[in-house]
C-alpha positions in Angstrom: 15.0 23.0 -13.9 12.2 21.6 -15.8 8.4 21.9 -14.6 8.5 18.2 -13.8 11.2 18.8 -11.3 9.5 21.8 -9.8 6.3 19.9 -9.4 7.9 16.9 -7.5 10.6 18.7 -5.2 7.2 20.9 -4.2 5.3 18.1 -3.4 8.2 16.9 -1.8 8.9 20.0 0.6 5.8 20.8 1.8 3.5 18.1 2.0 3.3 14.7 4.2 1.3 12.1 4.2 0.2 9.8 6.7 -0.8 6.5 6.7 -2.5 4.5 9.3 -4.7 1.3 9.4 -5.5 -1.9 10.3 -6.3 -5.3 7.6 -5.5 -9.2 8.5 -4.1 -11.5 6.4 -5.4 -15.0 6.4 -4.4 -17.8 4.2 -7.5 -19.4 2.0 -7.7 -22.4 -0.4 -5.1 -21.6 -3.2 -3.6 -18.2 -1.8 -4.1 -15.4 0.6 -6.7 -12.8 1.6 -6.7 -9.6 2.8 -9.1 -7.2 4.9 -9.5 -3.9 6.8 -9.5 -0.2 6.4 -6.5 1.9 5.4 -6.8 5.8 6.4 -4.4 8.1 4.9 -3.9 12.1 4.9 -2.3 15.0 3.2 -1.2 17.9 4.8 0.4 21.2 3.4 3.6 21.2 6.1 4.2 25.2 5.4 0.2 26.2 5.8 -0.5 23.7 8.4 -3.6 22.3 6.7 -4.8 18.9 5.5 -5.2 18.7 2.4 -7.0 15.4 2.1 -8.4 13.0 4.3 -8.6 9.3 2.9 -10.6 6.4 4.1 -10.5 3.1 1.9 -11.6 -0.3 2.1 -9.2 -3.0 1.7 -10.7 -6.5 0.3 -8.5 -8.4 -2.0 -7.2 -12.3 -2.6 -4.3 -13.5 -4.3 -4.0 -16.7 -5.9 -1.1 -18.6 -6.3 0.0 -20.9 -8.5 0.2 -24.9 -8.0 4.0 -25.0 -6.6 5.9 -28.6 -7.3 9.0 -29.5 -5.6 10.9 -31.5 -7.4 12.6 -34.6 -5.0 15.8 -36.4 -6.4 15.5 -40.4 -6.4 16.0 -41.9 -3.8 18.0 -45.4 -4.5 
């Protein structure tokens, strides 16, 4: 095995993370926006520790692009 392979089936074995959290969606002029918190940890499964505690904003928009519908002719 290589060291890559190691490192990854490690972190794989014996850690978990978490996630919880809570953001709304709303829908503004041109796209969508989203808010709230996201809270995350990282805890060593064989050791029975956390390894991390995470607590991060969320504020981000997405624009979208001017969407045409083509409509056959009516005749």
């Amino acid at each position: 095995m290589s060291i890559v392979d190691d490192l990854v089936e490690n972190l794989v074995e014996r850690h978990a993370i978490r996630l919880s959290g809570t953001f709304t969606i709303s829908l503004i002029n041109g796209g969508a926006a989203m808010k709230g918190e996201l809270f995350s940890t990282l805890r060593d499964q064989r050791k029975g520790k956390d390894l991390l505690n995470l607590k991060a904003p969320i504020d981000a928009e997405v624009a979208v692009g001017e969407i045409v519908v083509p409509l056959p002719q009516i005749k």
